[in-house]
N, CA, C and O atoms as a MOPAC input file, in Angstrom:
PM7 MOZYME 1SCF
protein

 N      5.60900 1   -14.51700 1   -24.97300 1
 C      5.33000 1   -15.68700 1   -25.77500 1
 C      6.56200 1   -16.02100 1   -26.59100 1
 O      7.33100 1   -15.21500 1   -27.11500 1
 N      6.62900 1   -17.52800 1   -26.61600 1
 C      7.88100 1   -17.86400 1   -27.61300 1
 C      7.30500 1   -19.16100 1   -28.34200 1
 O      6.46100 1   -20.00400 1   -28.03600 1
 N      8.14300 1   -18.94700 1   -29.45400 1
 C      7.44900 1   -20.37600 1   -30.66100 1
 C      8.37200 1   -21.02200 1   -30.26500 1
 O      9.51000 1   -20.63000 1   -30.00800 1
 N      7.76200 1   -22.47900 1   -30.16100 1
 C      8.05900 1   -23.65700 1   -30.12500 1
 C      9.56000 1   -24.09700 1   -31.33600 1
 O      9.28800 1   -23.79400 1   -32.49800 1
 N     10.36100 1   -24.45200 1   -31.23200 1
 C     10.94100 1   -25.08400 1   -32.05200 1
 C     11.02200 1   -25.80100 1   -33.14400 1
 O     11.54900 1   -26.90700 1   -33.02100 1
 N     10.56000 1   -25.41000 1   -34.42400 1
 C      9.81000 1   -25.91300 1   -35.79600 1
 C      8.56500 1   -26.71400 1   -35.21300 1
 O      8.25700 1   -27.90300 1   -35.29900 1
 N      7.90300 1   -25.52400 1   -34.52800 1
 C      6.88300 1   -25.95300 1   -34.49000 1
 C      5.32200 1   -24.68000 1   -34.61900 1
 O      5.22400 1   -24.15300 1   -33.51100 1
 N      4.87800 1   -24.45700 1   -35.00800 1
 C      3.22900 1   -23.40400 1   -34.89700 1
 C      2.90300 1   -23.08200 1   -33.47300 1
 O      2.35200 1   -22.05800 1   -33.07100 1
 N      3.42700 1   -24.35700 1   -32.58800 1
 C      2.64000 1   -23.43100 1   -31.29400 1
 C      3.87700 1   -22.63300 1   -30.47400 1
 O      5.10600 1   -22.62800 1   -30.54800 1
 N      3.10700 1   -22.12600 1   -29.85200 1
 C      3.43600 1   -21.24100 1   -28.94600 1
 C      3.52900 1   -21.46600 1   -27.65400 1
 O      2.57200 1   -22.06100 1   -27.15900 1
 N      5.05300 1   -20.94500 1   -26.43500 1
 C      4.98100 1   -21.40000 1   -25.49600 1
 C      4.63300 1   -20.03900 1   -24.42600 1
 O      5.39000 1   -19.07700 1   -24.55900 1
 N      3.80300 1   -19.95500 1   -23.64300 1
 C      3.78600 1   -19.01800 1   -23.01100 1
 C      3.79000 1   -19.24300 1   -21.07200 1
 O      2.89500 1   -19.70300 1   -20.36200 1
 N      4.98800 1   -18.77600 1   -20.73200 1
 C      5.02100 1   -18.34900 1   -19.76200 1
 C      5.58700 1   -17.78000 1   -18.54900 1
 O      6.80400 1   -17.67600 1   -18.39500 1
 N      4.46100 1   -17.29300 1   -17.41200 1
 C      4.31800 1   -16.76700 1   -16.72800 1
 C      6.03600 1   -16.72100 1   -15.50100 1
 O      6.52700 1   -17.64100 1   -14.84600 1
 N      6.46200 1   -15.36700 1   -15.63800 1
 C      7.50600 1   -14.87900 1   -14.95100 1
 C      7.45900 1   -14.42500 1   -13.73900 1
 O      8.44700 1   -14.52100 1   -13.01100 1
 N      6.31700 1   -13.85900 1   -13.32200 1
 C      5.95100 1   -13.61400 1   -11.84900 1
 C      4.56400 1   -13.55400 1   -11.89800 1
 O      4.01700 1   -13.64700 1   -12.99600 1
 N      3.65600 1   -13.35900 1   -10.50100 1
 C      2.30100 1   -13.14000 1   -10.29000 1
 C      2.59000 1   -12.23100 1    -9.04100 1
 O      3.36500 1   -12.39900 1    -8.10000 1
 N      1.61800 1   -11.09800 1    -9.37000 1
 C      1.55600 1    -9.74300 1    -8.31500 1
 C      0.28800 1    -9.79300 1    -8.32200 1
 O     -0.43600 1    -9.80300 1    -9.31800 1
 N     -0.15900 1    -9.84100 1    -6.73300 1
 C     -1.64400 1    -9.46900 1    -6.17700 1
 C     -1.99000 1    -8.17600 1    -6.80200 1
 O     -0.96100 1    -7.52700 1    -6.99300 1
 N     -3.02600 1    -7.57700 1    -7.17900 1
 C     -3.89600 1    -6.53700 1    -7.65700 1
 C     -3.56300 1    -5.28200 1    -6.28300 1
 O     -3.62600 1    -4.08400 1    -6.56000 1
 N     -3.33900 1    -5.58700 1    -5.33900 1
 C     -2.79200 1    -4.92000 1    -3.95600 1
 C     -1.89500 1    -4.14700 1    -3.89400 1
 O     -1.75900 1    -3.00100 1    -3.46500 1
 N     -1.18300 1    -4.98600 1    -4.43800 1
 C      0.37700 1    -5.20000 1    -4.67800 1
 C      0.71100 1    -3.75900 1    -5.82300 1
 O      1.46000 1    -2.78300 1    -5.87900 1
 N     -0.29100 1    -4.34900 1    -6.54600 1
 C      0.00900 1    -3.40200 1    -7.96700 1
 C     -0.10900 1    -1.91800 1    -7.83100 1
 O      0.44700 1    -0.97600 1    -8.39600 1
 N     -1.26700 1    -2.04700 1    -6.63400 1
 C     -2.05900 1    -0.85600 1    -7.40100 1
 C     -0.90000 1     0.13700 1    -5.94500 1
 O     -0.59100 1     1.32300 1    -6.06800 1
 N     -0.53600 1    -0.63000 1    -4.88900 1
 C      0.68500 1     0.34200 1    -4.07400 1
 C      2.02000 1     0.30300 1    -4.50400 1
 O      2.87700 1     0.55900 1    -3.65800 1
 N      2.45800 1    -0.03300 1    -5.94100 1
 C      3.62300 1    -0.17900 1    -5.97200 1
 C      3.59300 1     0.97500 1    -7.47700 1
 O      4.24500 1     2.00400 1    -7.65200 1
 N      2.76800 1     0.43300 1    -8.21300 1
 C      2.58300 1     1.32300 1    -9.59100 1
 C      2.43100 1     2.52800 1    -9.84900 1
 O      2.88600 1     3.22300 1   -10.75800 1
 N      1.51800 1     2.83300 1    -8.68700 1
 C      0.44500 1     4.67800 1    -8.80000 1
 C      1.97600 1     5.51000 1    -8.22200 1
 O      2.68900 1     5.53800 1    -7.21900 1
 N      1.89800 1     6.11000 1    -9.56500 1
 C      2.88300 1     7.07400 1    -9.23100 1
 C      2.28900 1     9.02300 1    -8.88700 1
 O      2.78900 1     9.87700 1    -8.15500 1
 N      1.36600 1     9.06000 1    -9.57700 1
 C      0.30200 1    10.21700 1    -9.29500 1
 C     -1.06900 1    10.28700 1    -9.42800 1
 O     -1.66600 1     9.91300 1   -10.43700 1
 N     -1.66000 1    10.81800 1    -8.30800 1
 C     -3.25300 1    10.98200 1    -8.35000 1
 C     -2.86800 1    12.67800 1    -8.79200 1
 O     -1.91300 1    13.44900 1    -8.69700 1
 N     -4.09400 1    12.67500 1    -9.25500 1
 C     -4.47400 1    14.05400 1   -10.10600 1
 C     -5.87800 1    14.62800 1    -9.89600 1
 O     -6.50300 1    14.47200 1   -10.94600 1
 N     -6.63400 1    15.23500 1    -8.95100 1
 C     -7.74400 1    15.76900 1    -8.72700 1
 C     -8.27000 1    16.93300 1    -9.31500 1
 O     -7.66600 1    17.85900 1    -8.77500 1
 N     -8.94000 1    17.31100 1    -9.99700 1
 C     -9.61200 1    18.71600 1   -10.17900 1
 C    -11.13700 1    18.87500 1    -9.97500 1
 O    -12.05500 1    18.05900 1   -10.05500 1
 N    -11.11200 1    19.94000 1    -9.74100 1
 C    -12.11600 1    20.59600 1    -8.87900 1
 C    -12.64500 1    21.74000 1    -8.64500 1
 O    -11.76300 1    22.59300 1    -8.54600 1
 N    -13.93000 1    22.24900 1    -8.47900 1
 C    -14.05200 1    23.24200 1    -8.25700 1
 C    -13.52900 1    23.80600 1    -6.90200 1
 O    -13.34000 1    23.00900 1    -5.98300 1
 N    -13.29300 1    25.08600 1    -6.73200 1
 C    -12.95000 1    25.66500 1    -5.30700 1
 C    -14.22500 1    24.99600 1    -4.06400 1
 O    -14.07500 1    24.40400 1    -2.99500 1
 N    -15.41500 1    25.41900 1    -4.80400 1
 C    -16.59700 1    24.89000 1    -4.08600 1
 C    -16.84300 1    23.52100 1    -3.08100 1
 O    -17.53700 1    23.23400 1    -2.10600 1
 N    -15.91800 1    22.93000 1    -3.87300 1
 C    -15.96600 1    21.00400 1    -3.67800 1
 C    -15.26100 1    21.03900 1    -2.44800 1
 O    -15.59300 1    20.27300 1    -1.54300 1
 N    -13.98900 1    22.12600 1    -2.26100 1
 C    -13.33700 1    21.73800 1    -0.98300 1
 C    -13.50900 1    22.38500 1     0.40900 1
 O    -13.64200 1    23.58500 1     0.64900 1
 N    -13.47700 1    21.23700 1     1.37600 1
 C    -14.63400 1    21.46300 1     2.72000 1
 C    -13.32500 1    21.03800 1     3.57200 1
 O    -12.13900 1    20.93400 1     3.25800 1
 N    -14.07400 1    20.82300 1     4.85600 1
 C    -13.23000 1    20.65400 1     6.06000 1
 C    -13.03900 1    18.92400 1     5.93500 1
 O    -12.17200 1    18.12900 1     6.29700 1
 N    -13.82500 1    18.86300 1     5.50400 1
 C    -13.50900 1    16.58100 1     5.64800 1
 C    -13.03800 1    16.31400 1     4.64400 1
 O    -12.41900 1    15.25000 1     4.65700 1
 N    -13.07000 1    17.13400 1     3.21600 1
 C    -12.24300 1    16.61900 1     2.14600 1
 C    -10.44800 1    16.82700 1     2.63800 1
 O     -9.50600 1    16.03600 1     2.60400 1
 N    -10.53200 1    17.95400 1     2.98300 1
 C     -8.93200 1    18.24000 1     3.73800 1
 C     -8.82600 1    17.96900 1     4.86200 1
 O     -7.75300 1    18.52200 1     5.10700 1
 N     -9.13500 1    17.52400 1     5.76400 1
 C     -8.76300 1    16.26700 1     6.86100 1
 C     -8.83900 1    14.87500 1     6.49900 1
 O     -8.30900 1    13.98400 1     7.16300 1
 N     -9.60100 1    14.66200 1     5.28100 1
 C     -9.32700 1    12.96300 1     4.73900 1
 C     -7.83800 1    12.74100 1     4.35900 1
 O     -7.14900 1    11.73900 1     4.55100 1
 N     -7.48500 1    14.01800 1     3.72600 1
 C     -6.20500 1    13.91500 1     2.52100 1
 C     -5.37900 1    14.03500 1     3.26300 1
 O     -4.40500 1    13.36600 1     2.91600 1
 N     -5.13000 1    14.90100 1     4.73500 1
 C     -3.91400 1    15.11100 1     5.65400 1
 C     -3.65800 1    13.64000 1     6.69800 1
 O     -2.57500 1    13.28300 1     7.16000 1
 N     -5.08200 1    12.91500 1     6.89800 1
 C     -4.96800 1    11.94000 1     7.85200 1
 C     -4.62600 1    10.73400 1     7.07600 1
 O     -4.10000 1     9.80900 1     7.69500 1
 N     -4.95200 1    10.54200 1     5.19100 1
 C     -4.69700 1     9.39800 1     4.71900 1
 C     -2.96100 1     9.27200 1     4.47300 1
 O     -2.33200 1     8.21400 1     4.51600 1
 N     -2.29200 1    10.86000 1     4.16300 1
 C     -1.14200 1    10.28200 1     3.80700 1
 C     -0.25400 1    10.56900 1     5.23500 1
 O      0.84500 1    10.09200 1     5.52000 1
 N     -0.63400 1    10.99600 1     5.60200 1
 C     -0.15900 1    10.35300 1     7.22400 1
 C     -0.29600 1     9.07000 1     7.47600 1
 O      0.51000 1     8.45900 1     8.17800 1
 N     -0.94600 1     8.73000 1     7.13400 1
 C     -1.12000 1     7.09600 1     7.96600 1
 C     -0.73300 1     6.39300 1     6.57300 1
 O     -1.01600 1     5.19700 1     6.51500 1
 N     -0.36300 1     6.74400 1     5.88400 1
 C     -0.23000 1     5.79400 1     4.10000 1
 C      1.21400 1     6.96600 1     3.37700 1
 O      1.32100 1     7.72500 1     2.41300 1
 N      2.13300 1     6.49200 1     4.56600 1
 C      3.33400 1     7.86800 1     3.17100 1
 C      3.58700 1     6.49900 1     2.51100 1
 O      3.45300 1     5.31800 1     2.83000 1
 N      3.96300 1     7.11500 1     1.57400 1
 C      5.12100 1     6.40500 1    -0.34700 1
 C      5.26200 1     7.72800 1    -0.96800 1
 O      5.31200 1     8.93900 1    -0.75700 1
 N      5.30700 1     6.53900 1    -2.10800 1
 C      5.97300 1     7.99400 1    -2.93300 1
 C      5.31300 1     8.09700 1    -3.81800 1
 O      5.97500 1     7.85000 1    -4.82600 1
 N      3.91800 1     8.43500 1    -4.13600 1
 C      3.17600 1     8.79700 1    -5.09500 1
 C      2.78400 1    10.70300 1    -4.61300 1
 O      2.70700 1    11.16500 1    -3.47400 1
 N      2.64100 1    11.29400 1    -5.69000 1
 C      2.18500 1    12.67500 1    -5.23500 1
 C      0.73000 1    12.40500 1    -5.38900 1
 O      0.11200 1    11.44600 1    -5.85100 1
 N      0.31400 1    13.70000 1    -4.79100 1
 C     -1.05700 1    14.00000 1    -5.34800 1
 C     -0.84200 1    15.32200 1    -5.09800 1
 O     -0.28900 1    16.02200 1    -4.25000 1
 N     -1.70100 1    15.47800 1    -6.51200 1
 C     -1.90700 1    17.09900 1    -7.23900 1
 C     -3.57700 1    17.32600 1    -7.03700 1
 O     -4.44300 1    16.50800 1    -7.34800 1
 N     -3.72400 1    18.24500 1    -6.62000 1
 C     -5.05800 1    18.73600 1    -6.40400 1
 C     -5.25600 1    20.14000 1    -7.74500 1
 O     -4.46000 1    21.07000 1    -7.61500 1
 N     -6.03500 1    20.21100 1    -8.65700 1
 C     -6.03000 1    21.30600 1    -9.24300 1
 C     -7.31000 1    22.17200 1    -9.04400 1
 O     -8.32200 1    21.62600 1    -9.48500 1
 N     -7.49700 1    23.39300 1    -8.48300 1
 C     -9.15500 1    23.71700 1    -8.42100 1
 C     -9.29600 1    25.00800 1    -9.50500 1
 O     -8.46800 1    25.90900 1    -9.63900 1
 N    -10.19600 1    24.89800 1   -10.02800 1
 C    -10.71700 1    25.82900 1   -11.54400 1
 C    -11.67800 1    26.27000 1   -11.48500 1
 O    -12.68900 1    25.59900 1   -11.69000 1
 N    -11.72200 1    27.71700 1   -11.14700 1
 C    -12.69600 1    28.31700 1   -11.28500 1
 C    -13.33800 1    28.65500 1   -12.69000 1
 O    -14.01400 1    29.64200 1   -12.40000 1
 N    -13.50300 1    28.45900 1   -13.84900 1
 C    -14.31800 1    28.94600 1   -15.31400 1
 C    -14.85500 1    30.18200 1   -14.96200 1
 O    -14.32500 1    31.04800 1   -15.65700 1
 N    -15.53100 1    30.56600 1   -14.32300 1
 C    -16.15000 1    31.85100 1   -14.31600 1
 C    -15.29700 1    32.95600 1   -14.19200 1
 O    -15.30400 1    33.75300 1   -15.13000 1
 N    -14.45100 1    33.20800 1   -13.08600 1
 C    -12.98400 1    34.00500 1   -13.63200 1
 C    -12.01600 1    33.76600 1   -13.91300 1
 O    -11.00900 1    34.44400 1   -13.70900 1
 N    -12.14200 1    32.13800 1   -14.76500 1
 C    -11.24400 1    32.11000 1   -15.15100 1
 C     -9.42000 1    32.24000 1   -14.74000 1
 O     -8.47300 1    32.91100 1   -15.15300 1
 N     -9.67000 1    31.02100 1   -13.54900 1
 C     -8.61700 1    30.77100 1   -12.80200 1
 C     -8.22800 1    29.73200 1   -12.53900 1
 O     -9.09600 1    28.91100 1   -12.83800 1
 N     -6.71100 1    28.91600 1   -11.80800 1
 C     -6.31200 1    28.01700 1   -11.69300 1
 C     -5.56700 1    28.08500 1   -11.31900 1
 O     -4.75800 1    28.95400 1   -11.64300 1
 N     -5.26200 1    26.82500 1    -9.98200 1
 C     -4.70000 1    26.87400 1    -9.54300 1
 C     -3.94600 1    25.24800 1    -9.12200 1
 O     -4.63600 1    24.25600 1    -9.35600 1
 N     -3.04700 1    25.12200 1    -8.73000 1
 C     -2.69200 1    23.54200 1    -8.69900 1
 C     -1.79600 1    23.48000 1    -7.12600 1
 O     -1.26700 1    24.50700 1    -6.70000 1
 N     -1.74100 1    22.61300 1    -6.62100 1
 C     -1.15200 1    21.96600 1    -5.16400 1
 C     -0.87200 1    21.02600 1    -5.52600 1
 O     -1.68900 1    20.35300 1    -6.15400 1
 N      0.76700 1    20.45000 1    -5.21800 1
 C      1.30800 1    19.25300 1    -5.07100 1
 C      2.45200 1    19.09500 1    -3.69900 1
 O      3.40500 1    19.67400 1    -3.17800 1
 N      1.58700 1    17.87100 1    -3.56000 1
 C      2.28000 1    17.29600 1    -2.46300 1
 C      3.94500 1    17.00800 1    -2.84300 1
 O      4.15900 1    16.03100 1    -3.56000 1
 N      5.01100 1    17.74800 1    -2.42900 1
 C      5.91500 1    17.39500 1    -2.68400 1
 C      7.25100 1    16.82100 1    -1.90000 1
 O      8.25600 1    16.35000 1    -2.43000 1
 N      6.92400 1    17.03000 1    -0.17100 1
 C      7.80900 1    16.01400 1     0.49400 1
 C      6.81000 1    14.89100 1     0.82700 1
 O      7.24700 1    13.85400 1     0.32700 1
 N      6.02300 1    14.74300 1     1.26100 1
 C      4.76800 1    14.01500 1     1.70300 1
 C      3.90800 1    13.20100 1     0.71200 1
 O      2.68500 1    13.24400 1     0.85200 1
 N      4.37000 1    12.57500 1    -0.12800 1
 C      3.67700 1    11.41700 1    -0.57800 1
 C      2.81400 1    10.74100 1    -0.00500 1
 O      2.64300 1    10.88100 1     1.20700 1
 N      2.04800 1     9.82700 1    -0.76700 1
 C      1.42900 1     8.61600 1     0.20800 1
 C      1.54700 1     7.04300 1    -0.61900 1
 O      2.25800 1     6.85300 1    -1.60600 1
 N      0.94800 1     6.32700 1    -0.16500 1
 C      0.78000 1     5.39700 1    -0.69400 1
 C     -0.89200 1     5.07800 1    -1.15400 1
 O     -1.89300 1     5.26600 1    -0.46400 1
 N     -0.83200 1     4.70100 1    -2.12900 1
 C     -2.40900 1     4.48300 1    -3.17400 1
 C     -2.73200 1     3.05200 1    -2.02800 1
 O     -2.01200 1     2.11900 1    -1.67400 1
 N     -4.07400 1     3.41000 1    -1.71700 1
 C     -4.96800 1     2.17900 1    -0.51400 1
 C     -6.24100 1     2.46100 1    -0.49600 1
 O     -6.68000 1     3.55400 1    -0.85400 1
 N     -7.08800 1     1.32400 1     0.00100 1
 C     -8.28700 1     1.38200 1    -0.29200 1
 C     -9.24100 1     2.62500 1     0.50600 1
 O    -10.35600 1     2.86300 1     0.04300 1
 N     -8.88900 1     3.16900 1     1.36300 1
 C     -9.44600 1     4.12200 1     1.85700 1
 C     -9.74000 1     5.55100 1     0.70200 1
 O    -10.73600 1     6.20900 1     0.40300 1
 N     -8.33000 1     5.56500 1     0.30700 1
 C     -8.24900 1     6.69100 1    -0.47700 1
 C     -9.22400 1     6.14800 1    -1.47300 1
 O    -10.22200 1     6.82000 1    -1.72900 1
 N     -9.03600 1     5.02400 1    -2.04300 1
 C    -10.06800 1     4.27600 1    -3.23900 1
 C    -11.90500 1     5.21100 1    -3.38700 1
 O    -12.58500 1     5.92900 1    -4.12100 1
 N    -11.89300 1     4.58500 1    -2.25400 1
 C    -13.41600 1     4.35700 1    -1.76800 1
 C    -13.47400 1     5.91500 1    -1.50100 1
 O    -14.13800 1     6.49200 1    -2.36200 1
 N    -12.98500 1     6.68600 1    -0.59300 1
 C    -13.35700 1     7.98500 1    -0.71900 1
 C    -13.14200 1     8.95300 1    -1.71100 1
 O    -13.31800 1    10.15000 1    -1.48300 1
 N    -12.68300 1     8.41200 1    -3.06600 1
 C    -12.72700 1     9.78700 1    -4.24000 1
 C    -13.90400 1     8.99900 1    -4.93500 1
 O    -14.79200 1     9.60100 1    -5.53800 1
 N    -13.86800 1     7.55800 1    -4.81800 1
 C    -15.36800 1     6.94800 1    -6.05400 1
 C    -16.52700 1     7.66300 1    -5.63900 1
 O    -17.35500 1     7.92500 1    -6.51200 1
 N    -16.84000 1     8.19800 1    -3.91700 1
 C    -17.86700 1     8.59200 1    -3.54800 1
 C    -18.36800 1     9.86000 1    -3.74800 1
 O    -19.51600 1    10.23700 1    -3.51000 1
 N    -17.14400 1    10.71200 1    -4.34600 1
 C    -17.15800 1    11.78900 1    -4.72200 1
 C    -17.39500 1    12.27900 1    -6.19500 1
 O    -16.32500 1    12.57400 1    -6.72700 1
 N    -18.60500 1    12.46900 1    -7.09400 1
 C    -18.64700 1    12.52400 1    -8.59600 1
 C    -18.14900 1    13.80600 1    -8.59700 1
 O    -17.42800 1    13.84400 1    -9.59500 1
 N    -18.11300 1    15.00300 1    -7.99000 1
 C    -17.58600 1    16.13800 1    -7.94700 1
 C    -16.21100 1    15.97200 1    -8.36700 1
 O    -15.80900 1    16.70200 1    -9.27400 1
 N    -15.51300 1    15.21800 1    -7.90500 1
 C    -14.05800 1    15.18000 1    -8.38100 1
 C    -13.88100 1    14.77000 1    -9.60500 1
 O    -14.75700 1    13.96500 1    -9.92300 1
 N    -13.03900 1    15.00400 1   -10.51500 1
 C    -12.32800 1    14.42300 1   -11.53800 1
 C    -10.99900 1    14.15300 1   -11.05800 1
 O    -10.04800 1    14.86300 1   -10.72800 1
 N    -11.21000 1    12.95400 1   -11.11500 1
 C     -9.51500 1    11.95700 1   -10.27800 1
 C     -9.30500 1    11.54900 1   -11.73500 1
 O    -10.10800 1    11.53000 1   -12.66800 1
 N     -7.98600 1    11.22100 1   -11.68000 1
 C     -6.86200 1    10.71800 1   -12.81000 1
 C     -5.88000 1    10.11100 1   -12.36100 1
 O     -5.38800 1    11.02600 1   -11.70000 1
 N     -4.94800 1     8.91900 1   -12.15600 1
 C     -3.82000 1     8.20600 1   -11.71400 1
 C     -3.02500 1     8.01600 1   -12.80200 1
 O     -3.32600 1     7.54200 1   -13.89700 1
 N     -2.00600 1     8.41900 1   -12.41200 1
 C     -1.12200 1     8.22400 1   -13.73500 1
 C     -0.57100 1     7.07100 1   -12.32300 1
 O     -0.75400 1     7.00400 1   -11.10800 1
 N      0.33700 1     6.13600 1   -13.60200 1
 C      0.61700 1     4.85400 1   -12.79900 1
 C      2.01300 1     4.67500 1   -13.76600 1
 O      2.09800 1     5.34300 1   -14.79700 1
 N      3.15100 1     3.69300 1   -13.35300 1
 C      4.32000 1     3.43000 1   -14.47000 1
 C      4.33600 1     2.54100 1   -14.84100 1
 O      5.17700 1     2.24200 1   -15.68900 1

């Protein structure tokens, strides 16, 4: 926003427009999962090997799984193998309440 020239109003505007698409594969710089050990199965780890195969960038994803009962932890990050943030991945962690997902984005 910029003021007008001896004037009260205000001029505002717009420098670019980015699709919501756009944003959300260019921004997400890390997904962040935690989890119990329990949660992870054979289709949760064939979703995650076949999505960033078919979707590399450069976002990581960190998987953390926590056991509380003995009190353990452990963390996995993807570190040559990125992917790119897409609606597949979207739709398959919302379906999951077991997970606690987190995106850090820049």
């Amino acid at each position: 926003m910029k003021q007008r020239y001896n004037r009260d109003d205000f001029d505002f505007k717009a420098t670019s427009v980015t699709l919501a698409e756009t944003m959300k594969r260019n921004m997400t710089r890390q997904v962040t999962i935690e989890s119990h050990p329990q949660s992870v199965n054979k289709e949760l780890v064939a979703f995650f090997e076949k999505n960033i195969k078919n979707y590399p960038g450069k976002a990581t994803l960190k998987i953390t799984l926590t056991d509380s009962r003995n009190k353990l932890k452990i963390s996995l990050v993807s570190m040559n193998n990125g992917f790119e943030m897409n609606e597949e991945m979207i739709q398959f962690l919302e379906k999951r309440p077991e997970l606690d997902v987190q995106v850090t984005t820049s």
